[in-house]
Every structure is written in structure tokens, then in C-alpha cells.
CHARMM internal coordinates of N, CA and C (Angstrom, degrees):
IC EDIT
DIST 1 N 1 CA 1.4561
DIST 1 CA 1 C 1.5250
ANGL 1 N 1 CA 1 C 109.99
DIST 1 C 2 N 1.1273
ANGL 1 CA 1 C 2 N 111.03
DIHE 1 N 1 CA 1 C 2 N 165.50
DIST 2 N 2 CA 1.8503
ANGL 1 C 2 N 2 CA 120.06
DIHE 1 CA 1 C 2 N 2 CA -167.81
DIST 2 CA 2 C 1.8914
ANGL 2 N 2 CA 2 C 82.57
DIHE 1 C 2 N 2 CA 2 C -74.13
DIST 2 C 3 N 1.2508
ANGL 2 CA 2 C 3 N 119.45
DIHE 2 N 2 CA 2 C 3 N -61.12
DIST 3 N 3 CA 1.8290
ANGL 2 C 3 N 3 CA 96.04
DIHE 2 CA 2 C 3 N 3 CA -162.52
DIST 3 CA 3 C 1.2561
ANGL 3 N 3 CA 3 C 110.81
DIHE 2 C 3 N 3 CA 3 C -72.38
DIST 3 C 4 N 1.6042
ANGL 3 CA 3 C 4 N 137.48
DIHE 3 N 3 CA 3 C 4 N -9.44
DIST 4 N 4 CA 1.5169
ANGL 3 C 4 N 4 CA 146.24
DIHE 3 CA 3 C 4 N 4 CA 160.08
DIST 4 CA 4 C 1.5234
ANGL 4 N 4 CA 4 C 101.30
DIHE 3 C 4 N 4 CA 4 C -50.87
DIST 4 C 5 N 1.6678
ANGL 4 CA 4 C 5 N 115.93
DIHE 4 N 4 CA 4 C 5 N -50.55
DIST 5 N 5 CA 1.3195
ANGL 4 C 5 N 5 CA 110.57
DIHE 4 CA 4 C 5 N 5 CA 177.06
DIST 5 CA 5 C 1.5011
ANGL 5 N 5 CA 5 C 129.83
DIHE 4 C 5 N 5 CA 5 C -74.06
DIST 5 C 6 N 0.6384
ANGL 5 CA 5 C 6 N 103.27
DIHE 5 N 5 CA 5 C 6 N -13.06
DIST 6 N 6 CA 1.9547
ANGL 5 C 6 N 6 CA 123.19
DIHE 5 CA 5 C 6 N 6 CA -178.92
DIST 6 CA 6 C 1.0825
ANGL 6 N 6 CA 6 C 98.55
DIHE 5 C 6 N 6 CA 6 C -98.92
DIST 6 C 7 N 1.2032
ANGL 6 CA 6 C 7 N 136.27
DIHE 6 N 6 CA 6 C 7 N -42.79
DIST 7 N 7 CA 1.6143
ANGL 6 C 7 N 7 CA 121.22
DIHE 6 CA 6 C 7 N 7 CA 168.55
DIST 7 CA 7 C 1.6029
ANGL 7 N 7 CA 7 C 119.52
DIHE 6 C 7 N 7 CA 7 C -69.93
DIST 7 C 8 N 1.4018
ANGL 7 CA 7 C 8 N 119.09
DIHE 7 N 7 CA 7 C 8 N -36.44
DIST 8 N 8 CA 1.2106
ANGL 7 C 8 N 8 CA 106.11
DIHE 7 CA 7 C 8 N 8 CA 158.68
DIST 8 CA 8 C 1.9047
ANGL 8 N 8 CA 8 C 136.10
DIHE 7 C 8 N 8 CA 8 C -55.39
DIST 8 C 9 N 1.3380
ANGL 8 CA 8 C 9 N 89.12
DIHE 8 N 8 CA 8 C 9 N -43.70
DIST 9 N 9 CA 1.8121
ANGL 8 C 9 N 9 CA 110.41
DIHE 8 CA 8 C 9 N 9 CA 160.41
DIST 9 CA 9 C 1.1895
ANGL 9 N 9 CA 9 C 110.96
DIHE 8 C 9 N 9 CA 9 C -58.08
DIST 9 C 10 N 1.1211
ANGL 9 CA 9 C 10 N 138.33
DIHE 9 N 9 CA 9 C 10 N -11.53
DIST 10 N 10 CA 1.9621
ANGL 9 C 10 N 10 CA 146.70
DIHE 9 CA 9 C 10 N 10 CA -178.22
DIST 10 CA 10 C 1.7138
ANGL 10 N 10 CA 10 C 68.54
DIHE 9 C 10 N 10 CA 10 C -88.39
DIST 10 C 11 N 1.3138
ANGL 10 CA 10 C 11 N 98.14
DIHE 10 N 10 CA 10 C 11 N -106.80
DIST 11 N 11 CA 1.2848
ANGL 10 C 11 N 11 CA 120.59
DIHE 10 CA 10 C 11 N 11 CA -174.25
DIST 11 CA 11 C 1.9448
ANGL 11 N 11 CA 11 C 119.17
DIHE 10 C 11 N 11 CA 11 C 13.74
DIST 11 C 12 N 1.1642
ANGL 11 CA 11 C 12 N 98.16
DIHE 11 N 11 CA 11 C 12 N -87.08
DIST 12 N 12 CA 1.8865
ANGL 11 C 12 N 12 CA 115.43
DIHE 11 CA 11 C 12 N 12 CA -176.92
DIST 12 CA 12 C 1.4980
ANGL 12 N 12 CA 12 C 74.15
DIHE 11 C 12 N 12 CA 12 C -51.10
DIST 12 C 13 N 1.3144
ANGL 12 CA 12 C 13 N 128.59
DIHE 12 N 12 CA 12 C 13 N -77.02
DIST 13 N 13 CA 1.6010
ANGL 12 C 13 N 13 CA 117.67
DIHE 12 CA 12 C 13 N 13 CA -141.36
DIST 13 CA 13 C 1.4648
ANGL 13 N 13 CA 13 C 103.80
DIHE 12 C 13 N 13 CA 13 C -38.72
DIST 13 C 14 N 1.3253
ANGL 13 CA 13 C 14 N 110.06
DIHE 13 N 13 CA 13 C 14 N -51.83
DIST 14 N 14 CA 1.5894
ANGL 13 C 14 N 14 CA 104.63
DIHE 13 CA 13 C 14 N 14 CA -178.16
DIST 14 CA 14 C 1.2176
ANGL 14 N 14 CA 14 C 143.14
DIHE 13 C 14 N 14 CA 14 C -34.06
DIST 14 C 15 N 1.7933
ANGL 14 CA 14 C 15 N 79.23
DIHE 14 N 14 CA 14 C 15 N -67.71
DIST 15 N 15 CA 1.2278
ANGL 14 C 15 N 15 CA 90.34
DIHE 14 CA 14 C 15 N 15 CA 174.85
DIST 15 CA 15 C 1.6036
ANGL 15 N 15 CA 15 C 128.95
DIHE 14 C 15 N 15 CA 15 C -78.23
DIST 15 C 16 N 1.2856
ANGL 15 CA 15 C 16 N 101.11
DIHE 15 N 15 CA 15 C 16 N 10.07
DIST 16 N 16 CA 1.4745
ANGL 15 C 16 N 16 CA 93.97
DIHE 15 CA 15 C 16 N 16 CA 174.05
DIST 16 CA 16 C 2.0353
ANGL 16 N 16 CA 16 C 107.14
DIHE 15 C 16 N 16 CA 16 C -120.76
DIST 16 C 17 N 1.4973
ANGL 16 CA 16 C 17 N 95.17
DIHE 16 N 16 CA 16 C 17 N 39.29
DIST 17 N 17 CA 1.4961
ANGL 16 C 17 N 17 CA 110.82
DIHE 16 CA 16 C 17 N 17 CA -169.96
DIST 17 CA 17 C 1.7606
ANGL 17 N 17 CA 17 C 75.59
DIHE 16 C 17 N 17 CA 17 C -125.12
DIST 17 C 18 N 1.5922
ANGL 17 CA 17 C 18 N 135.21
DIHE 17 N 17 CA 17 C 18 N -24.30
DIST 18 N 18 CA 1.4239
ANGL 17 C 18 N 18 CA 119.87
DIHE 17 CA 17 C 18 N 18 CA -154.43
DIST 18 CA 18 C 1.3320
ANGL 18 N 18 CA 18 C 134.26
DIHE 17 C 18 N 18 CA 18 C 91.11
DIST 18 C 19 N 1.4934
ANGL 18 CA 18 C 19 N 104.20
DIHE 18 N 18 CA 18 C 19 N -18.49
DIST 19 N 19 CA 1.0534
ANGL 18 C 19 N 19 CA 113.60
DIHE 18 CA 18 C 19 N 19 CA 168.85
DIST 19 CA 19 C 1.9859
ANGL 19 N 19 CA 19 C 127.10
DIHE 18 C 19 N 19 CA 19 C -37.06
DIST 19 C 20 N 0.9813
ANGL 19 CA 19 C 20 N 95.72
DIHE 19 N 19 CA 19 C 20 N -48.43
DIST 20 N 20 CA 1.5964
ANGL 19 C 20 N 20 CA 132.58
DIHE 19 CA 19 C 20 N 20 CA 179.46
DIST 20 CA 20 C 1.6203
ANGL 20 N 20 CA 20 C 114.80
DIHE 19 C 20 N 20 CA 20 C -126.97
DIST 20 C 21 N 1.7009
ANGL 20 CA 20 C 21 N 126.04
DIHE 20 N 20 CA 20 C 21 N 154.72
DIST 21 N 21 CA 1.5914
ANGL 20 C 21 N 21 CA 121.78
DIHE 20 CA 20 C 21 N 21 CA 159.27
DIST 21 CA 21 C 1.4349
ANGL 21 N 21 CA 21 C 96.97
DIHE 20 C 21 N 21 CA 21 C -84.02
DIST 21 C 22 N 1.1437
ANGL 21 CA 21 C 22 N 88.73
DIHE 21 N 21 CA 21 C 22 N -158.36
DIST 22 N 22 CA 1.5660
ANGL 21 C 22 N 22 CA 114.46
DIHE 21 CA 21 C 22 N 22 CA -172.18
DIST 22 CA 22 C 1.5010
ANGL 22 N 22 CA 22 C 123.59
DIHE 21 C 22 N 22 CA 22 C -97.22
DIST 22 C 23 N 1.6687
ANGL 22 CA 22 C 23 N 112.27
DIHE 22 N 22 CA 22 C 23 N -31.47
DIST 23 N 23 CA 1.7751
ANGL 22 C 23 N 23 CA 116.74
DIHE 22 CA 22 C 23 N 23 CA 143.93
DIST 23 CA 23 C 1.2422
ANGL 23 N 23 CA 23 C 102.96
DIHE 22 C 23 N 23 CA 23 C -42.44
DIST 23 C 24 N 1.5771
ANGL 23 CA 23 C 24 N 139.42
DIHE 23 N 23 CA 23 C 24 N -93.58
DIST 24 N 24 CA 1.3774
ANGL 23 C 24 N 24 CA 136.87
DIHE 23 CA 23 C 24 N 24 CA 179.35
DIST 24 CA 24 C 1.5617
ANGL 24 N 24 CA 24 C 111.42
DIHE 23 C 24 N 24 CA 24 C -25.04
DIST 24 C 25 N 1.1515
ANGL 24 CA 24 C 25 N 132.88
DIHE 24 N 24 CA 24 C 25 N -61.47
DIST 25 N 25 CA 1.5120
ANGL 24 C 25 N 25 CA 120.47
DIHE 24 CA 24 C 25 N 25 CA 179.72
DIST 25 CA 25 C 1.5645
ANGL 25 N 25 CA 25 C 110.59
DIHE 24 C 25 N 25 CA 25 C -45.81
DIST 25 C 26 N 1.5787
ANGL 25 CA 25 C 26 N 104.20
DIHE 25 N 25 CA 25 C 26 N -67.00
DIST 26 N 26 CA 1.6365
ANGL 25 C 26 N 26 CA 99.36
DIHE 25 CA 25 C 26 N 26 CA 161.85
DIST 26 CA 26 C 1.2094
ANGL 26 N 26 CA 26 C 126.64
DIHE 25 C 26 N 26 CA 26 C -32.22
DIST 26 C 27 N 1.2003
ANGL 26 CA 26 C 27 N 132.37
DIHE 26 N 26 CA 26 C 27 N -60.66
DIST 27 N 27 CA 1.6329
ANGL 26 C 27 N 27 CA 136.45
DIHE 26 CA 26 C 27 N 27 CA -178.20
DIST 27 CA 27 C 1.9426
ANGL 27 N 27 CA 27 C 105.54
DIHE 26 C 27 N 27 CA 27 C -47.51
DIST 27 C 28 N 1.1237
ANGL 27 CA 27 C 28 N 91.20
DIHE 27 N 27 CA 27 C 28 N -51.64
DIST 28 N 28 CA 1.7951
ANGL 27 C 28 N 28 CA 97.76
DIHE 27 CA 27 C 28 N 28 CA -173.61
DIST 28 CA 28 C 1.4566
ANGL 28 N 28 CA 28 C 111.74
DIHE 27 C 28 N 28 CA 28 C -86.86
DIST 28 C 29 N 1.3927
ANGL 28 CA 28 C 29 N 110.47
DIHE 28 N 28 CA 28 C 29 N 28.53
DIST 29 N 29 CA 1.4253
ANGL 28 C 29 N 29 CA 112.94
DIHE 28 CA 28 C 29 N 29 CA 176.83
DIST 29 CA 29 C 1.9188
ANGL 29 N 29 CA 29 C 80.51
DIHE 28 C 29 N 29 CA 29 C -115.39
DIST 29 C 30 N 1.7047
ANGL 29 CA 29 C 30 N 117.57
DIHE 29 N 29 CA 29 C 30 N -61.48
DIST 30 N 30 CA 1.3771
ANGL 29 C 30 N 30 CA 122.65
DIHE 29 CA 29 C 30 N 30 CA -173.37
DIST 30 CA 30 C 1.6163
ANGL 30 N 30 CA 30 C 101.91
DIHE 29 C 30 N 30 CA 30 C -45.08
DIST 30 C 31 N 1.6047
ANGL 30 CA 30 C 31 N 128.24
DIHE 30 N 30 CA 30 C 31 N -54.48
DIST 31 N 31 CA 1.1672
ANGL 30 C 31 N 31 CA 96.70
DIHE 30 CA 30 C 31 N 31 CA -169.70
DIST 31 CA 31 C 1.8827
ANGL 31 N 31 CA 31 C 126.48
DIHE 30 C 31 N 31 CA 31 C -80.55
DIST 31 C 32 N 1.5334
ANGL 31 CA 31 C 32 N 104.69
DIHE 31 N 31 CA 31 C 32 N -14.01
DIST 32 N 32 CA 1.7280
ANGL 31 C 32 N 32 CA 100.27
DIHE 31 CA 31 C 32 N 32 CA 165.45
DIST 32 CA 32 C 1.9102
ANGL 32 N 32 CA 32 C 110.23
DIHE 31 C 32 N 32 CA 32 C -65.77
DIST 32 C 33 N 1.5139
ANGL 32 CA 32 C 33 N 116.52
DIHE 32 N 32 CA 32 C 33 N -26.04
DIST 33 N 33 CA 1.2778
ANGL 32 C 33 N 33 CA 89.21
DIHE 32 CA 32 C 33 N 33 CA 161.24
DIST 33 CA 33 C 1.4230
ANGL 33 N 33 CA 33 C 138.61
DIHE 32 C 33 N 33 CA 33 C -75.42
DIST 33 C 34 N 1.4116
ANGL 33 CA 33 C 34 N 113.26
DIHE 33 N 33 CA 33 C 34 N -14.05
DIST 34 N 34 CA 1.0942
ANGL 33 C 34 N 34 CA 122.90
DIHE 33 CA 33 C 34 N 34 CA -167.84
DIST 34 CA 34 C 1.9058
ANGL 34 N 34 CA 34 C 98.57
DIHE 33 C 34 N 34 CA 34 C -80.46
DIST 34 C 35 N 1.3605
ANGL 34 CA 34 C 35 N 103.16
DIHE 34 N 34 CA 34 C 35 N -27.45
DIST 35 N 35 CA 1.8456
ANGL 34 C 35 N 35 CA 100.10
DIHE 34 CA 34 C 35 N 35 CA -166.33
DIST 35 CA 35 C 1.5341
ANGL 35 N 35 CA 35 C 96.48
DIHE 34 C 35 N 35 CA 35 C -95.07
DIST 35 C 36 N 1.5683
ANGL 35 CA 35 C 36 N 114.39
DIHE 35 N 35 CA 35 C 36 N -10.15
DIST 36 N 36 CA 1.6513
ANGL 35 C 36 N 36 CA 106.64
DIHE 35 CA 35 C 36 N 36 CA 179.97
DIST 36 CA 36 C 1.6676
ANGL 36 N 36 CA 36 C 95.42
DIHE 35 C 36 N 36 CA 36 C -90.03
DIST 36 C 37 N 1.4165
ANGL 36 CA 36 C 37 N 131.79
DIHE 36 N 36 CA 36 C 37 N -47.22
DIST 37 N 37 CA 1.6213
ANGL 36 C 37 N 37 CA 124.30
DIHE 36 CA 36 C 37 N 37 CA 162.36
DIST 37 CA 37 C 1.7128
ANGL 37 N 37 CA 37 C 128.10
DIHE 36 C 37 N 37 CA 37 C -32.07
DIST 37 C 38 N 1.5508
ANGL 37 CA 37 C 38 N 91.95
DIHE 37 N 37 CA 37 C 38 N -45.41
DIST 38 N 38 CA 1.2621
ANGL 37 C 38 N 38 CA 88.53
DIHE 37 CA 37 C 38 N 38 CA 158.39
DIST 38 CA 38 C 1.5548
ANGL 38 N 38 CA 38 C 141.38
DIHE 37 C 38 N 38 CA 38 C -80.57
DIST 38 C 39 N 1.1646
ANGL 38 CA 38 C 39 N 103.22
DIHE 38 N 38 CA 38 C 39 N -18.25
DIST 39 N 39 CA 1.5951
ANGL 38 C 39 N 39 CA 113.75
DIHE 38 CA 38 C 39 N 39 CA -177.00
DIST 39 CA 39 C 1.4089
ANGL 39 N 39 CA 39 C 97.42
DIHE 38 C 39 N 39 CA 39 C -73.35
DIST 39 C 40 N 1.3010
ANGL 39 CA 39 C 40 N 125.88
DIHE 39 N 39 CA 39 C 40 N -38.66
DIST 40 N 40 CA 1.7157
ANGL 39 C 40 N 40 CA 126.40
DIHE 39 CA 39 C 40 N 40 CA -173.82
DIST 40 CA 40 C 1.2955
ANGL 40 N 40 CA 40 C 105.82
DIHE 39 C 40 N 40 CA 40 C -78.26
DIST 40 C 41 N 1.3854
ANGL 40 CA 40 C 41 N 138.54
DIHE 40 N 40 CA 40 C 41 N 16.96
DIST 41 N 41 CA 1.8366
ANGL 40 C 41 N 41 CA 122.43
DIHE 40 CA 40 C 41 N 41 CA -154.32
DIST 41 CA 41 C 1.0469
ANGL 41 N 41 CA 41 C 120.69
DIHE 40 C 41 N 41 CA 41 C 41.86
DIST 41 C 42 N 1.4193
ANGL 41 CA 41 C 42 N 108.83
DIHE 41 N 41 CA 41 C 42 N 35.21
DIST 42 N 42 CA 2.0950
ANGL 41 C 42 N 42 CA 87.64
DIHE 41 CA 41 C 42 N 42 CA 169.98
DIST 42 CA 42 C 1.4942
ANGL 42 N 42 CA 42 C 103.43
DIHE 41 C 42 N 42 CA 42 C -125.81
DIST 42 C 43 N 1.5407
ANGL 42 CA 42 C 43 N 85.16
DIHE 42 N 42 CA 42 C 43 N 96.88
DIST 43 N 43 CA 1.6011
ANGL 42 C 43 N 43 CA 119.35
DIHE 42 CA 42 C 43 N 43 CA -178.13
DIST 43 CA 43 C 1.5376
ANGL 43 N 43 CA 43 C 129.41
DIHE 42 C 43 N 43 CA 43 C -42.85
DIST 43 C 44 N 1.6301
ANGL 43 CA 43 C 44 N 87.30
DIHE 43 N 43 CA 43 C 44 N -59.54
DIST 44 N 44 CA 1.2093
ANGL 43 C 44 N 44 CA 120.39
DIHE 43 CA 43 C 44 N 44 CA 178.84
DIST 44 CA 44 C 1.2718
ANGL 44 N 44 CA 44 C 116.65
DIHE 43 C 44 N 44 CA 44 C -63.99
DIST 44 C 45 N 1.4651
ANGL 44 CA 44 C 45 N 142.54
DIHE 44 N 44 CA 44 C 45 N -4.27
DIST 45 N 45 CA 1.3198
ANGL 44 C 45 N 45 CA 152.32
DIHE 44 CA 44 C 45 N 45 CA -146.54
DIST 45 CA 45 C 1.6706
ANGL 45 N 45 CA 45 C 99.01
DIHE 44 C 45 N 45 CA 45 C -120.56
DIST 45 C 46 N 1.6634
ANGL 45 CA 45 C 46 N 113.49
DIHE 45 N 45 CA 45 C 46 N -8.05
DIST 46 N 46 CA 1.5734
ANGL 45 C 46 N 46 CA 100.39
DIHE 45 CA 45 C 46 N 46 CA 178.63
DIST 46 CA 46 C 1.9833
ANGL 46 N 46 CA 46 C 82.80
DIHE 45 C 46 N 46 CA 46 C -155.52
DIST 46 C 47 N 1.6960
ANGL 46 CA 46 C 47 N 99.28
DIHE 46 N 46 CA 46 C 47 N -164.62
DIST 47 N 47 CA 1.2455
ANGL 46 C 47 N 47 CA 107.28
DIHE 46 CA 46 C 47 N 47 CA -155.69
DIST 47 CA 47 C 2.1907
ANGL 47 N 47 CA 47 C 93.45
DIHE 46 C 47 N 47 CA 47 C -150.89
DIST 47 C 48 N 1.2352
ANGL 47 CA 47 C 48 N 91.79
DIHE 47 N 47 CA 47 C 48 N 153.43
DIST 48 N 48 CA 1.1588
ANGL 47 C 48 N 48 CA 92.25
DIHE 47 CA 47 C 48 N 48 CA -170.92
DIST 48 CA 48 C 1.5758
ANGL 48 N 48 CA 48 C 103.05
DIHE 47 C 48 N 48 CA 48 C -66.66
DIST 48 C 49 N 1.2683
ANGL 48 CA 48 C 49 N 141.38
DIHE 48 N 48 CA 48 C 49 N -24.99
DIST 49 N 49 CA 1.3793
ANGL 48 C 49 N 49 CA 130.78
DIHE 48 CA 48 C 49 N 49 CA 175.62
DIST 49 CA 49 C 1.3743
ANGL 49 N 49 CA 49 C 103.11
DIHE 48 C 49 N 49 CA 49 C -64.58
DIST 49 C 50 N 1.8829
ANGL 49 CA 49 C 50 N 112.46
DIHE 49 N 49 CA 49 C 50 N -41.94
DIST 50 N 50 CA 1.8060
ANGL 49 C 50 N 50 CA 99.28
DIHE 49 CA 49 C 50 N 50 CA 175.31
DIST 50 CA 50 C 1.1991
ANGL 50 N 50 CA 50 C 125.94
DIHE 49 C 50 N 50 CA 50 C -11.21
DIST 50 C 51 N 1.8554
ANGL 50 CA 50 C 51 N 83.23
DIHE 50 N 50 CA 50 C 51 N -78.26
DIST 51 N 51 CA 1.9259
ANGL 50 C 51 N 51 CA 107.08
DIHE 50 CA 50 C 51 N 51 CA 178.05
DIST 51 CA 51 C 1.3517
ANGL 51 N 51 CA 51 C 115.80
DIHE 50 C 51 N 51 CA 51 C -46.22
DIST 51 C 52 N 1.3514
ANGL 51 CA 51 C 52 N 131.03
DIHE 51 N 51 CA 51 C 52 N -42.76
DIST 52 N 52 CA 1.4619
ANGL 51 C 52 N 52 CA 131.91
DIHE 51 CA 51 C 52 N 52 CA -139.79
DIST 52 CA 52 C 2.2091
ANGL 52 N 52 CA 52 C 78.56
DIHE 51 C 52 N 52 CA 52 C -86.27
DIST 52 C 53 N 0.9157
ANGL 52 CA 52 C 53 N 104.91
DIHE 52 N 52 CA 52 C 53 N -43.91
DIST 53 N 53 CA 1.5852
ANGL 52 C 53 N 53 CA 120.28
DIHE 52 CA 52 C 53 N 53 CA -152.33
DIST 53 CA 53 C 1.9069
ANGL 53 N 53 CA 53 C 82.80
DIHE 52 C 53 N 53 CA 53 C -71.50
DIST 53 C 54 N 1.2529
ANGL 53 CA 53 C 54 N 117.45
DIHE 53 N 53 CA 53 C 54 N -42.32
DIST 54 N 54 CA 1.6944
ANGL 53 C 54 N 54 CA 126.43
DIHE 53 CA 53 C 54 N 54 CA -163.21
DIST 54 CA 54 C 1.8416
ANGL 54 N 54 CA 54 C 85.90
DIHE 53 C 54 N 54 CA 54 C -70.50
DIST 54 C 55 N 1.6021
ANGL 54 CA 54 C 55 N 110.19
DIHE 54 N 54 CA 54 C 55 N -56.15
DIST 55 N 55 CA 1.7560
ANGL 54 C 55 N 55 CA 93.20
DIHE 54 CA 54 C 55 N 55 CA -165.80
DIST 55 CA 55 C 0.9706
ANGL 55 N 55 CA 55 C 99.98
DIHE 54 C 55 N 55 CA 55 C -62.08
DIST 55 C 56 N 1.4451
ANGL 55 CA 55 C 56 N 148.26
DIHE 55 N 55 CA 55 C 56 N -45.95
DIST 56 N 56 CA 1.6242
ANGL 55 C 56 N 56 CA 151.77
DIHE 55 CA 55 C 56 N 56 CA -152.80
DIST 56 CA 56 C 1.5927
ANGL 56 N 56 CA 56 C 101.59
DIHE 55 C 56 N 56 CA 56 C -60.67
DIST 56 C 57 N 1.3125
ANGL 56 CA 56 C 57 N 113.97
DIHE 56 N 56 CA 56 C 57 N -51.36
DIST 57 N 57 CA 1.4228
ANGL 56 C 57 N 57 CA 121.53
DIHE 56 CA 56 C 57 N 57 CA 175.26
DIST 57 CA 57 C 1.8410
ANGL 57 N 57 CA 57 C 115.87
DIHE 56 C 57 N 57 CA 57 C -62.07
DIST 57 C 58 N 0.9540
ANGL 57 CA 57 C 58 N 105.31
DIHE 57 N 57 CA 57 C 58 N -50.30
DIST 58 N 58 CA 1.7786
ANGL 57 C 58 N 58 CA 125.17
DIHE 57 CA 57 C 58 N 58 CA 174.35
DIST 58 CA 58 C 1.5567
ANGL 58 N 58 CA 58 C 85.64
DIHE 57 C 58 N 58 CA 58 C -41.93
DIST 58 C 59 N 1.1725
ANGL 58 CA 58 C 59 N 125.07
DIHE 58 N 58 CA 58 C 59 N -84.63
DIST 59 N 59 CA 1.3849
ANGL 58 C 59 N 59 CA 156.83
DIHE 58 CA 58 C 59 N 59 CA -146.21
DIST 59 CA 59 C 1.7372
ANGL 59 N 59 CA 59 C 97.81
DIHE 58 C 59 N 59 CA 59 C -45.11
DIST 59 C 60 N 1.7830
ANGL 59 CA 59 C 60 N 100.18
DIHE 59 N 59 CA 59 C 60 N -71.16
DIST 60 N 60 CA 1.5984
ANGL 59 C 60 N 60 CA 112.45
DIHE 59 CA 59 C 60 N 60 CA 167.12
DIST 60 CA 60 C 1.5873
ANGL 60 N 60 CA 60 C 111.73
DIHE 59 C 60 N 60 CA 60 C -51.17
DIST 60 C 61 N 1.3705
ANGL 60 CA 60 C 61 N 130.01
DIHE 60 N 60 CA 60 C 61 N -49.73
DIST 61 N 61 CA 1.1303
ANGL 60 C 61 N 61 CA 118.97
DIHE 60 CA 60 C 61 N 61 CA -172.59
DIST 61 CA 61 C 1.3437
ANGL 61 N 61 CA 61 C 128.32
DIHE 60 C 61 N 61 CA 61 C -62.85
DIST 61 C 62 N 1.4864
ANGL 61 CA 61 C 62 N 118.19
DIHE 61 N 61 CA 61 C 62 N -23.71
DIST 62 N 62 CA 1.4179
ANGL 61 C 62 N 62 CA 156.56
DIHE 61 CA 61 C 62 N 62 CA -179.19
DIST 62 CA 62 C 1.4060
ANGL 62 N 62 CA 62 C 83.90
DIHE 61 C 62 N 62 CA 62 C -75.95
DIST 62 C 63 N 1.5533
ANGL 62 CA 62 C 63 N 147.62
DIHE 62 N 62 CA 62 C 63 N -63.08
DIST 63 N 63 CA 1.3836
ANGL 62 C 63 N 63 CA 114.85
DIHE 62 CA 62 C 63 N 63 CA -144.22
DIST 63 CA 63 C 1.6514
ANGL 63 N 63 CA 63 C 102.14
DIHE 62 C 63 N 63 CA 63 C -125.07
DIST 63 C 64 N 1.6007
ANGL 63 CA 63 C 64 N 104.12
DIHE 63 N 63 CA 63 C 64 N 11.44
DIST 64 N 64 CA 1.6375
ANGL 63 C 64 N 64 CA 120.59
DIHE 63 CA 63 C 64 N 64 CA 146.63
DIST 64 CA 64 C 1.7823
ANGL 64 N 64 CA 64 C 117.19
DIHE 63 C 64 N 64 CA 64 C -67.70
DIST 64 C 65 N 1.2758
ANGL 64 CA 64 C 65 N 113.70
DIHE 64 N 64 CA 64 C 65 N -42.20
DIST 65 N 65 CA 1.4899
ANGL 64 C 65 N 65 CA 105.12
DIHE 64 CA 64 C 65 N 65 CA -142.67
DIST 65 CA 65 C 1.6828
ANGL 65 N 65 CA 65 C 87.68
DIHE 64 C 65 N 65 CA 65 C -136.72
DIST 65 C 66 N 1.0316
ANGL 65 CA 65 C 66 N 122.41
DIHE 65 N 65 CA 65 C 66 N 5.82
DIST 66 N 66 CA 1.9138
ANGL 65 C 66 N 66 CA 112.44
DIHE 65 CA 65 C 66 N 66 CA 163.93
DIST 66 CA 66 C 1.1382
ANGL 66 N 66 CA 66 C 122.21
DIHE 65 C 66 N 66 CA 66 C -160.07
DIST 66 C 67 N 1.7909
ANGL 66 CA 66 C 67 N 97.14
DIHE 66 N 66 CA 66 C 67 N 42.35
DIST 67 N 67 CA 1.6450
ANGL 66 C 67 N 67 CA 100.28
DIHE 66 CA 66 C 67 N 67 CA 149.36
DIST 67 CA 67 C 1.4741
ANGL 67 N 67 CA 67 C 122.46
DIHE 66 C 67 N 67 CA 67 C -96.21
END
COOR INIT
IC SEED 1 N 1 CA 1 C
IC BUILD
């Protein structure tokens, strides 16, 4: 999707500004797939620890990188 792609383009830019490594770019690539799987119904494609493990990360990354 066009904002799947623009979020990846956020993404590399960053991390190749330092902002972030490249585990972290990875990680924030796994959890937009996990919230674009879910937005389509495809249930079966993750697991409720996914999510629980995706907000925990959201959550840390949120009060790592924009306070």
C-alpha cells in the first residue's frame, strides 16, 4: 500500500541518518506488518503474543525516540 511504502521510506531514511540501527529498522518493518495483517483479516498470519510483543515495542519505541 502507498502508506506501507512511505513508512518503509521513513524507516531506511532513518536509519541510515543514525537515528536508529538496522535491528530497529527491522523490528519496525515486523511490527507495520503485523498491524497491516491485521487490518486485512488475516488472522491467522500472527498470534496474540505477536500483538502483545508489537504494542510493548510501539510503546518502548515511542518513549525511546520522541521524548
Amino acid at each position: 500500500s502507498l502508506a506501507a511504502g512511505k513508512l518503509d521510506m521513513m524507516n531506511v531514511a532513518l536509519c541510515k541518518a543514525s537515528v536508529f540501527n538496522v535491528t530497529k529498522r527491522q523490528q519496525i518493518t515486523a511490527w507495520a506488518a503485523i498491524r497491516n495483517r491485521a487490518a486485512h483479516g488475516e488472522w491467522a498470519a500472527y498470534t496474540k503474543s505477536d500483538v502483545e510483543n508489537m504494542l510493548q515495542g510501539v510503546q518502548g519505541f515511542v518513549a525511546d525516540y520522541l521524548q
